[in-house]
C-alpha positions in Angstrom: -120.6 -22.7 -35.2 -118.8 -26.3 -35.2 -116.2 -24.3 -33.5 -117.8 -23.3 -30.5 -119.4 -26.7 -29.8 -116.0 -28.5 -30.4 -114.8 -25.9 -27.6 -117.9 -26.9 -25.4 -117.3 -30.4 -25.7 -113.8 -30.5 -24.9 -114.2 -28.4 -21.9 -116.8 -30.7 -20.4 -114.7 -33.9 -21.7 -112.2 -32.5 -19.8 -113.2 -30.7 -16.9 -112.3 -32.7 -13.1 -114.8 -34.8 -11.6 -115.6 -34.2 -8.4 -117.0 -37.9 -7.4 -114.7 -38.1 -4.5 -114.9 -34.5 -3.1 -117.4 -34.0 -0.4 -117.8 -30.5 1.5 -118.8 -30.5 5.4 -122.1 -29.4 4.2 -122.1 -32.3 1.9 -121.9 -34.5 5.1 -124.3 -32.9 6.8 -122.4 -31.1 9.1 -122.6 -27.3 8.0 -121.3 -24.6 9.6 -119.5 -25.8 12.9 -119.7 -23.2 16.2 -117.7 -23.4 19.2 -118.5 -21.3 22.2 -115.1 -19.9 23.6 -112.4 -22.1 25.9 -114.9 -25.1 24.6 -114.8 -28.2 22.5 -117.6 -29.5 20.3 -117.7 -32.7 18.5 -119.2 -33.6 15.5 -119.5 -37.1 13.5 -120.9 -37.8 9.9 -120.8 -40.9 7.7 -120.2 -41.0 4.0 -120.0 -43.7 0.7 -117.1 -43.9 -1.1 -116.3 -45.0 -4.8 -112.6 -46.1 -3.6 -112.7 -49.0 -1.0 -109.0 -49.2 -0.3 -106.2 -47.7 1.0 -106.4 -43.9 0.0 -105.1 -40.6 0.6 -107.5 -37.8 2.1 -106.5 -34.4 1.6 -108.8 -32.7 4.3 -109.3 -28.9 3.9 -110.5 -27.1 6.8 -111.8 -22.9 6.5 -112.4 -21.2 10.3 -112.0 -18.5 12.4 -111.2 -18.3 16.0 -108.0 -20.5 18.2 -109.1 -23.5 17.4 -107.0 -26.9 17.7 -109.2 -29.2 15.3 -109.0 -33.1 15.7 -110.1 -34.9 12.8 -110.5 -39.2 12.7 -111.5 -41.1 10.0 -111.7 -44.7 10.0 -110.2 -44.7 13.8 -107.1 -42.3 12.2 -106.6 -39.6 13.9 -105.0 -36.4 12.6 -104.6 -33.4 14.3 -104.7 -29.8 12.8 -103.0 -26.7 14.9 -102.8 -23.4 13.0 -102.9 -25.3 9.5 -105.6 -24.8 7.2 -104.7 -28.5 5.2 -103.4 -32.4 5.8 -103.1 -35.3 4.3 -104.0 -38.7 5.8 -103.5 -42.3 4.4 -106.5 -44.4 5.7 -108.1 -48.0 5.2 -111.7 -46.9 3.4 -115.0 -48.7 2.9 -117.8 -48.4 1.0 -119.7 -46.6 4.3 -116.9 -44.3 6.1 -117.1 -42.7 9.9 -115.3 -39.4 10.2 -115.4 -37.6 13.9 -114.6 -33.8 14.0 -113.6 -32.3 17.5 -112.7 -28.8 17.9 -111.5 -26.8 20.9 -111.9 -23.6 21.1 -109.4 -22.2 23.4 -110.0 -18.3 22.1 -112.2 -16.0 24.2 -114.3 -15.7 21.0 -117.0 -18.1 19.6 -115.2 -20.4 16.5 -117.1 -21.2 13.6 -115.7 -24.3 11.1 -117.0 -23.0 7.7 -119.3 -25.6 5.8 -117.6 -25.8 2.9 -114.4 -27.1 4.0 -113.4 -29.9 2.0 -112.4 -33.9 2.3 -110.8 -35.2 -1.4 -110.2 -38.8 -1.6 -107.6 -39.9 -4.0 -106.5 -43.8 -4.2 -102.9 -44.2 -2.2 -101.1 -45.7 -5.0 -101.5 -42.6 -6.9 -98.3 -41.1 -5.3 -98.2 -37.4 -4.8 -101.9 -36.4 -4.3 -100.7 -32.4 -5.1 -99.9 -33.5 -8.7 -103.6 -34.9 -9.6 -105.6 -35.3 -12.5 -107.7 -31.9 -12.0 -104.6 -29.4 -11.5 -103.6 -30.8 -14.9 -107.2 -29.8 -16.2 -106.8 -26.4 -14.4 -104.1 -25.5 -16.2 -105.3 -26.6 -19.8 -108.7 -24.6 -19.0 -106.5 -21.2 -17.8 -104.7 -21.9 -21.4 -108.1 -22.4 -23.2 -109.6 -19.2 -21.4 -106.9 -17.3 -22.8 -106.9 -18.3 -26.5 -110.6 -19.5 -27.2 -111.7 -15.7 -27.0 -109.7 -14.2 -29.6 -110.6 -17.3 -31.6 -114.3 -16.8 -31.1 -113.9 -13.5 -32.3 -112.0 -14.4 -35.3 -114.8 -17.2 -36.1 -117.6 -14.4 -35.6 -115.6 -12.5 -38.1 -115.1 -14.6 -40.6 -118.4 -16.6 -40.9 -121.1 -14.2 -40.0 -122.5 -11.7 -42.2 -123.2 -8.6 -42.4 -125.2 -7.1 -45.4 -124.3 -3.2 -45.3 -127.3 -1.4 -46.4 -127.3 1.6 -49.2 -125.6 4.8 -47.5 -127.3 8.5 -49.1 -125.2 11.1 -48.1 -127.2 13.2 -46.0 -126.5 17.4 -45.6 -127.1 18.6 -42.8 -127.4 22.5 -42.8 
């Protein structure tokens, strides 16, 4: 079906690269546990395609009180209750990034491993309105029309050969 693999193509033609995103687990940091009314620190190094000013949107999943430091580069940014921030940093081609968390809950914090650095170049403006949020939306539109489409292609191409009925009686 050409339609199908036209469909196929485009999606992966189209769907966003994820060159520049790197998870904590990527980084080799994993899972991240602070024991309660204590700080832990953690520091990874990673390559980077851009080697320029850029924007970091820096995504961080956890439990617990925890008042999260994060310094890339030797810039610091500091996360409170926030889940998200974005910093505007100087990158190389090898990059230092420090993690220090302080626990000041009377439960043991864990930073979740897949919490997320994007790196977007700094003369790209808004780093909401990027490339992949645009594909985002053309996939949601694609995943709502391609099915009936596929249908309708099954339909009208394949075929069925309807074999010779008998009436049967059944007494």
């Amino acid at each position: 079906m050409p339609f199908i693999r036209l469909l196929f193509i485009s999606l992966l033609i189209f769907s966003p690269l994820s060159e520049n995103t790197y998870t904590f687990e990527d980084l080799g940091l994993g899972n991240i546990v602070i024991e309660p009314l204590s700080t832990a620190s953690k520091k990874a190094y990673f390559s980077s395609t851009i080697a320029s000013k850029a924007n970091i949107n820096i995504t961080i999943y956890h439990n617990g009180s925890l008042v999260i430091s994060i310094e890339i580069n030797g810039v610091k940014a500091k996360l409170g209750e926030k889940k998200f921030i974005v910093i505007q940093v100087d990158l190389t081609h090898n990059n230092t990034i420090t993690i220090t968390a302080t626990n000041y809950g009377t439960n043991k914090a864990i930073i979740s491993g897949n919490s997320t650095i994007k790196i977007y170049p700094a003369n790209k403006g808004n780093v909401h309105n990027d490339k992949s949020s645009i594909w985002l939306k053309i996939s949601f539109i694609l995943s709502i029309v391609s099915p009936p489409l596929i249908i309708l292609a099954i339909r009208r191409y394949a075929r069925v050969e309807e074999e010779e009925s008998k009436e049967i009686v059944v007494v």
